[in-house]
C-alpha positions as CSV (number, residue, x, y, z in Angstrom):
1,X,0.0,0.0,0.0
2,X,1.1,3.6,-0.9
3,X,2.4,6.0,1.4
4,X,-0.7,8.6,1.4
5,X,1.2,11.2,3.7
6,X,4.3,10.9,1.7
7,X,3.0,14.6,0.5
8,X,3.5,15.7,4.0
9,X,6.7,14.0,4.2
10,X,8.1,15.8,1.2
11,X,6.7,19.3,2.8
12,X,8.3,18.7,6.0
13,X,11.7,17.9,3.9
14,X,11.7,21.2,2.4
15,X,10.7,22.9,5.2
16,X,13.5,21.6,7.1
17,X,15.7,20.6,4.6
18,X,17.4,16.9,3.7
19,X,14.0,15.1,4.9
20,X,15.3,16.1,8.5
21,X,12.1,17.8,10.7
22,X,14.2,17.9,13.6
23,X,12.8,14.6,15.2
24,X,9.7,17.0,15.7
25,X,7.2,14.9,13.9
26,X,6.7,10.9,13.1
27,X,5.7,10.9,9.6
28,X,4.8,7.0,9.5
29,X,2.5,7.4,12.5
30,X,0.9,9.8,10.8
31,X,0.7,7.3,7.7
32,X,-0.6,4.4,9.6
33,X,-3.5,6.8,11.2
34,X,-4.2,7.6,7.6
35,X,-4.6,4.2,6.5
36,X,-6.8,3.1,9.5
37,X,-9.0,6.3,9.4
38,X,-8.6,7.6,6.3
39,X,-7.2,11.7,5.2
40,X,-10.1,13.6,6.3
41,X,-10.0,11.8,9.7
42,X,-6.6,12.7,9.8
43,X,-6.7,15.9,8.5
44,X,-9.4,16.5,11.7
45,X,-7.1,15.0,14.0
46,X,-4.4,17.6,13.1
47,X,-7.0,20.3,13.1
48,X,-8.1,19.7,17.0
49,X,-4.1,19.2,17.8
50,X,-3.4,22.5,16.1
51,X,-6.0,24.1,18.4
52,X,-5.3,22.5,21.2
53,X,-1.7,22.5,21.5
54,X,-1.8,26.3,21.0
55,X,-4.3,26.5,23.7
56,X,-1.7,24.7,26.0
57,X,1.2,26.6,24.7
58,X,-0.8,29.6,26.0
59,X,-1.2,27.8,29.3
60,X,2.5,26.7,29.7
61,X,3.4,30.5,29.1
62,X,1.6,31.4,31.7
63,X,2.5,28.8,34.3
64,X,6.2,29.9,33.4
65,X,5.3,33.1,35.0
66,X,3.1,31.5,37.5
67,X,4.3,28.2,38.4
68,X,2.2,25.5,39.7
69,X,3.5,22.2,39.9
70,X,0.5,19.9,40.1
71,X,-1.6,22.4,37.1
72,X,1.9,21.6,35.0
73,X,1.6,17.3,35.6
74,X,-1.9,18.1,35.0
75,X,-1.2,19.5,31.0
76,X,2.1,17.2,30.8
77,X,-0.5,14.7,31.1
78,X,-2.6,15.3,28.4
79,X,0.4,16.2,26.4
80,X,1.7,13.1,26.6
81,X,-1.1,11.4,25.5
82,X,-2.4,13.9,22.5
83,X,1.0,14.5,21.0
84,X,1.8,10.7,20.6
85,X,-1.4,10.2,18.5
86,X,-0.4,12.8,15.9
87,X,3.3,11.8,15.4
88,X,4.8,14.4,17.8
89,X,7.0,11.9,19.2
90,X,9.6,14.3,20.6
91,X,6.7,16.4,22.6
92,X,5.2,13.8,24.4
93,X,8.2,12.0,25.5
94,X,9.3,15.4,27.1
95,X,6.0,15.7,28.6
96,X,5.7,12.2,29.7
97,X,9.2,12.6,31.2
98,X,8.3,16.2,32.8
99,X,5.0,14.1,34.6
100,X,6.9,11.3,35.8
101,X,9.3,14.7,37.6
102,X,6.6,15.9,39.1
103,X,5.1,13.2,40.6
104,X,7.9,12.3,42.7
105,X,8.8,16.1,43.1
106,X,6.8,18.8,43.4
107,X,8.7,21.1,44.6
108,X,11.0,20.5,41.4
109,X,13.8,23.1,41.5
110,X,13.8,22.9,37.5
111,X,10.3,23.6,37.4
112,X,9.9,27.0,35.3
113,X,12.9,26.1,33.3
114,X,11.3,23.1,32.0
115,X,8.2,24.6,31.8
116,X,9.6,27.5,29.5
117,X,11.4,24.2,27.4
118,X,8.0,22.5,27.0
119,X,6.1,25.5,26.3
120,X,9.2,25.9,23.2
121,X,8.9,22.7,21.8
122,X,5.4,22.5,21.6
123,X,5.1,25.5,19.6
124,X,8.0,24.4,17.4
125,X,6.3,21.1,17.2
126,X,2.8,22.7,16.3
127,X,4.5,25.0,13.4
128,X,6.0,22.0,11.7
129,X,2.7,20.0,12.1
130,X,0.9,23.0,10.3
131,X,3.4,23.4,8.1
132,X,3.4,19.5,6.8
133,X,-0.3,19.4,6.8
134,X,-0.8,23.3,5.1
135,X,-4.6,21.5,4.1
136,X,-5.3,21.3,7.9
C-alpha cells in the first residue's frame, strides 16, 4: 500500500531541509493513522491538535510566570497522551518525562525552566505540524 502522507513527508523535507524535521514529527505514525481512518480523519485529528496545543502553549506561558506544579503534571499529562497520537514523538516523550518529575517532586527546583522548554517545543512542534499538513 502507498504512502498517502508521503506529500507531508516531502513538505516537511523542504521545510527543514534533507528530509530532517528535527525529530519534531513521526511521519509513519501519521501514515498508519491515515490508513486506519482515512485523510479527512486525519486531517481533523491535526486540526483539533493545532487548536489545542496552541491553547496549551498559551497555558504553559503562563504557568512559566506563575508556576504551579501539580496544574503543569496536570497539562504534561494530556500532552503526553495527544501529541503521541499525531506523530509528535519528541513532545510527548518530554511531557511524559516532565510528569513522571513531578510526581515524585513537586517542589521541582527545575520547574519554570522546563516549563519554559516544553512551552518551546510545543510551539515548534505545532509549526511544523501546520506546516506538513498546510490543508489542515
Amino acid at each position: 500500500m502507498a504512502r498517502r502522507l508521503s506529500r507531508g513527508q516531502e513538505r516537511v523535507s523542504q521545510s527543514m531541509g534533507a528530509e530532517d524535521n528535527g525529530g519534531l514529527i513521526d511521519i509513519a505514525a501519521l501514515d498508519m493513522l491515515e490508513d486506519r481512518l482515512g485523510r479527512e480523519a486525519v486531517l481533523r485529528v491535526v486540526q483539533a491538535q493545532l487548536k489545542f496545543g496552541a491553547q496549551v502553549a498559551d497555558k504553559l506561558e503562563a504557568l512559566v510566570h506563575a508556576p504551579d506544579a501539580k496544574a503543569v503534571r496536570a497539562i504534561a499529562h494530556q500532552m503526553a497522551g495527544s501529541s503521541a497520537s499525531v506523530g509528535l514523538t519528541r513532545l510527548g516523550e518530554v511531557a511524559m518525562a516532565l510528569e513522571i518529575i513531578l510526581i515524585e517532586d513537586e517542589a521541582y527546583p527545575g520547574l519554570v525552566a522546563d516549563v519554559a522548554s516544553l512551552r518551546d517545543l510545543a510551539r515548534a512542534s505545532l509549526a511544523e505540524l501546520a506546516r506538513a499538513f498546510p490543508d489542515a
